[in-house]
Backbone as a printed PyTorch tensor [residue, N CA C, xyz], in Angstrom:
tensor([[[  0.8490,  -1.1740,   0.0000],
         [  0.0000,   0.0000,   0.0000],
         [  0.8940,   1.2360,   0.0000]],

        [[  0.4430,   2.0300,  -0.8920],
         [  1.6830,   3.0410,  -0.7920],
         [  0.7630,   4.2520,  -0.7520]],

        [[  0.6410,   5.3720,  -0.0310],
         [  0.4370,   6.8580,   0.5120],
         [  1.0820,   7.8270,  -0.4220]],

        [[  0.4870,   8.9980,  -0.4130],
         [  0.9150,   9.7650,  -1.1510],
         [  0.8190,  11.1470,  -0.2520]],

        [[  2.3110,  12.0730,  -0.2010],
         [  1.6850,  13.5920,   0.6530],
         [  1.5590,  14.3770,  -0.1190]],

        [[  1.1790,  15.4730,   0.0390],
         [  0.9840,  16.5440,  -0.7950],
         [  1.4490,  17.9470,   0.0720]],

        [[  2.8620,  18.1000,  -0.5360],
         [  3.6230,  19.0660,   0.2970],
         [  3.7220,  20.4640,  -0.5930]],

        [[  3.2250,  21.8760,  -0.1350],
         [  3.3330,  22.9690,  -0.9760],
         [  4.5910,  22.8930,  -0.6690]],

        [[  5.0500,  23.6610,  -1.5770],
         [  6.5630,  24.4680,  -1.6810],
         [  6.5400,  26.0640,  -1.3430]],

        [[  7.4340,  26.4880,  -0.2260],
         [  7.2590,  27.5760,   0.1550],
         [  8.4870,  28.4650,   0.2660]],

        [[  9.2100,  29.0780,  -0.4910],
         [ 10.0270,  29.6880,  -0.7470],
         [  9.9470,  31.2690,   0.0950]],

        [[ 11.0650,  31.6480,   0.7680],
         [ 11.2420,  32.6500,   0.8500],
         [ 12.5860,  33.7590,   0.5300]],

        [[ 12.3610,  34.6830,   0.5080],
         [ 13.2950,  35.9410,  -0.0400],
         [ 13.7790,  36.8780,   1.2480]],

        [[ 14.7700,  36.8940,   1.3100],
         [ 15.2600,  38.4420,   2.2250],
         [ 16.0720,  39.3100,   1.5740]],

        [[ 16.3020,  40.0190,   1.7270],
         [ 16.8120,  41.4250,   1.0250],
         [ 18.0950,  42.1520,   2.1610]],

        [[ 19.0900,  42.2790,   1.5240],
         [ 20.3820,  42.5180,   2.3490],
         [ 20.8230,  43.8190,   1.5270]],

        [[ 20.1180,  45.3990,   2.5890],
         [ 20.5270,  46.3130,   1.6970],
         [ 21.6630,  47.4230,   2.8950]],

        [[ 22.7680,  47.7510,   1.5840],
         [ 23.6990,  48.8930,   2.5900],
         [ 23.6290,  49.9660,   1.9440]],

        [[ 23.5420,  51.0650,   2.4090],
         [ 23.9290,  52.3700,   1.9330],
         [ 25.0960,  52.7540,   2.0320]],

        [[ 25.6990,  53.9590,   0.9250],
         [ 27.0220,  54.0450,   1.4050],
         [ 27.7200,  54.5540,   2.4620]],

        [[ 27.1830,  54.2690,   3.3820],
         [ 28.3990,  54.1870,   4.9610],
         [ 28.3620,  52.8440,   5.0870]],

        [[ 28.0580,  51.4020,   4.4690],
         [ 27.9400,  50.4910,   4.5830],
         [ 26.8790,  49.8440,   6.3720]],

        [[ 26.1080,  50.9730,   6.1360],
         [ 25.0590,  50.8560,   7.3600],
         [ 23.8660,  49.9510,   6.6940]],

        [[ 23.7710,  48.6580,   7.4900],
         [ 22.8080,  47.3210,   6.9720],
         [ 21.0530,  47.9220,   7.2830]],

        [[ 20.0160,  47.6180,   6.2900],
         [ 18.3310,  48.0880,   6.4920],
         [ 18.2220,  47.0410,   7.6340]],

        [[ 17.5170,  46.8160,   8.4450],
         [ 16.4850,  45.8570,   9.3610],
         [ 15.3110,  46.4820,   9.8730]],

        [[ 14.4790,  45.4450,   9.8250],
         [ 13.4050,  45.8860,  10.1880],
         [ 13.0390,  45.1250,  11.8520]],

        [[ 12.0710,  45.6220,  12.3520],
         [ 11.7800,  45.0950,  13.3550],
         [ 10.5530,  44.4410,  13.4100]],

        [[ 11.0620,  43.0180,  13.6050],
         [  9.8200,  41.7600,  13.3060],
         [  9.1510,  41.7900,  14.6290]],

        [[  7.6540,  42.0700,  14.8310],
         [  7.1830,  42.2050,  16.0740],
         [  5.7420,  40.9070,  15.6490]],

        [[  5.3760,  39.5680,  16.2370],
         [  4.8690,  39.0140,  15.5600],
         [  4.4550,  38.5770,  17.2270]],

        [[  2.9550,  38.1370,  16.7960],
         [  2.1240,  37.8730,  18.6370],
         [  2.4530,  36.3990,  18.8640]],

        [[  3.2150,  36.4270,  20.0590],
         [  3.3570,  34.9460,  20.7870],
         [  5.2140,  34.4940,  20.5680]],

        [[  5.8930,  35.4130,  20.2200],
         [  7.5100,  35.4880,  19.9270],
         [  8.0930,  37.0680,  20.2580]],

        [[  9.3040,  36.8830,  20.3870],
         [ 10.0730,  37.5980,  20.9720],
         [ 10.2470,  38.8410,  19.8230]],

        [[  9.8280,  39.5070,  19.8010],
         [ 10.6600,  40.8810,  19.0940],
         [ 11.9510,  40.4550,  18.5860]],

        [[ 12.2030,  40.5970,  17.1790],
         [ 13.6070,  40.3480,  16.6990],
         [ 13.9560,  41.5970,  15.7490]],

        [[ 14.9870,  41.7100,  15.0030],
         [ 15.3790,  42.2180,  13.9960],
         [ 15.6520,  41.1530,  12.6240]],

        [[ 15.3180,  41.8270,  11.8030],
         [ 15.3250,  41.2110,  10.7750],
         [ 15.6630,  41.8520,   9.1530]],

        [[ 16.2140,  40.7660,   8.1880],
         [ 16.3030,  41.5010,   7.0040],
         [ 14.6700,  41.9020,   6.4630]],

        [[ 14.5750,  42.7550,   5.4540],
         [ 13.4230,  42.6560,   4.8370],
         [ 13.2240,  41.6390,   3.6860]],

        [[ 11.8960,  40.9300,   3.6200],
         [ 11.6050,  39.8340,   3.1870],
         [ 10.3270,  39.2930,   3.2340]],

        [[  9.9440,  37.8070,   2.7520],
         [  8.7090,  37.5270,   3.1320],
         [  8.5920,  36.1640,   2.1470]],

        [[  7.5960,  35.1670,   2.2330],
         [  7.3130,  34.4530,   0.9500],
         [  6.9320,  34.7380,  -0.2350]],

        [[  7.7670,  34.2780,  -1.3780],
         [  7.5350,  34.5260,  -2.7920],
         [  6.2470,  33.5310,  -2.9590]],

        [[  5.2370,  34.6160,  -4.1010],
         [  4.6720,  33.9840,  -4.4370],
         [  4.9590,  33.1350,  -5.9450]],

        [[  3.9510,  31.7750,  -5.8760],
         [  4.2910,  31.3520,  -7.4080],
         [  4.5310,  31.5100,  -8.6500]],

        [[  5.4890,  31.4400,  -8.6900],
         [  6.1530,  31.8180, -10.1050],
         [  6.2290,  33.1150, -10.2960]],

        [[  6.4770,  34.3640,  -9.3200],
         [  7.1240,  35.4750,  -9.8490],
         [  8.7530,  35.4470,  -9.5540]],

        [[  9.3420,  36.0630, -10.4500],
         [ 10.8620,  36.4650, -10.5710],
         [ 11.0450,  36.7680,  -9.2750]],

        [[ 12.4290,  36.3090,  -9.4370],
         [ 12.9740,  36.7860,  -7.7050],
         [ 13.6610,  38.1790,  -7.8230]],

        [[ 13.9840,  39.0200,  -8.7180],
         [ 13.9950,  40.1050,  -8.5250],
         [ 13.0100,  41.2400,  -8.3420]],

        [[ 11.5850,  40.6770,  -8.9780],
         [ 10.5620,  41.6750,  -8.1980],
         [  9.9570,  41.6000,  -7.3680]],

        [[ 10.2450,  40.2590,  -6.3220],
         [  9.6850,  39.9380,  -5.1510],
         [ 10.4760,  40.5640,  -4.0170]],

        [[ 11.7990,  40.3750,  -4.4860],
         [ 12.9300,  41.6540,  -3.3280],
         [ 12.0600,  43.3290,  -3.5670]],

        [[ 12.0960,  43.2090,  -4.7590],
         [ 11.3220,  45.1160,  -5.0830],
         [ 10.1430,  45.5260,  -4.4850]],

        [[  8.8680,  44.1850,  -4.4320],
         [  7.8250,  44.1970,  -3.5320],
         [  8.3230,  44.1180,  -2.3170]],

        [[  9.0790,  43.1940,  -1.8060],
         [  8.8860,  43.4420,  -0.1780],
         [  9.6660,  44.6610,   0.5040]],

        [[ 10.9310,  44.9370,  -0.5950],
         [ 11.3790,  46.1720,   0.1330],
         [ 10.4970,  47.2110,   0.5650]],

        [[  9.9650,  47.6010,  -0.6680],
         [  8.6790,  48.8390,  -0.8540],
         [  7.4020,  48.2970,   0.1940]],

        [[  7.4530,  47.0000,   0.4770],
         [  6.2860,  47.4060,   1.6360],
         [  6.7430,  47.4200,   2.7560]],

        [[  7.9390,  46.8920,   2.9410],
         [  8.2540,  47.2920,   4.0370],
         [  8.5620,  49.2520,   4.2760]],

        [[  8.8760,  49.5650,   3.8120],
         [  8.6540,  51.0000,   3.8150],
         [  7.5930,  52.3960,   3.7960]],

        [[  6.5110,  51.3890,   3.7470],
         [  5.0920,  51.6290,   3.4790],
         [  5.0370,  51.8520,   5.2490]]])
């Protein structure tokens, strides 16, 4: 008897940006039931878009 799973694929992106004083972006991940962290900006890509306009989306919302 053989089973079968059905596993999505879930890809994610972070974004590693410096300005020139070589000073790194982070954002501050504040998420309910975990510790406050810092973090790059990022998030899950959705299916099948380019990974260069998924860095361009999440930067820009994170700045939103």
């Amino acid at each position: 008897m053989s089973e079968t799973l059905s596993v999505a694929t879930i890809v994610g992106v972070g974004v590693m940006l410096l300005d020139q004083n070589q000073n790194v972006l982070l954002g501050l991940r504040i998420k309910a039931g975990e510790e406050h962290t810092w973090c790059f900006p990022g998030g899950k890509m959705k299916p099948l878009k380019r990974l260069n306009k998924q860095q361009q989306e999440s930067f820009t919302k994170k700045q939103d």
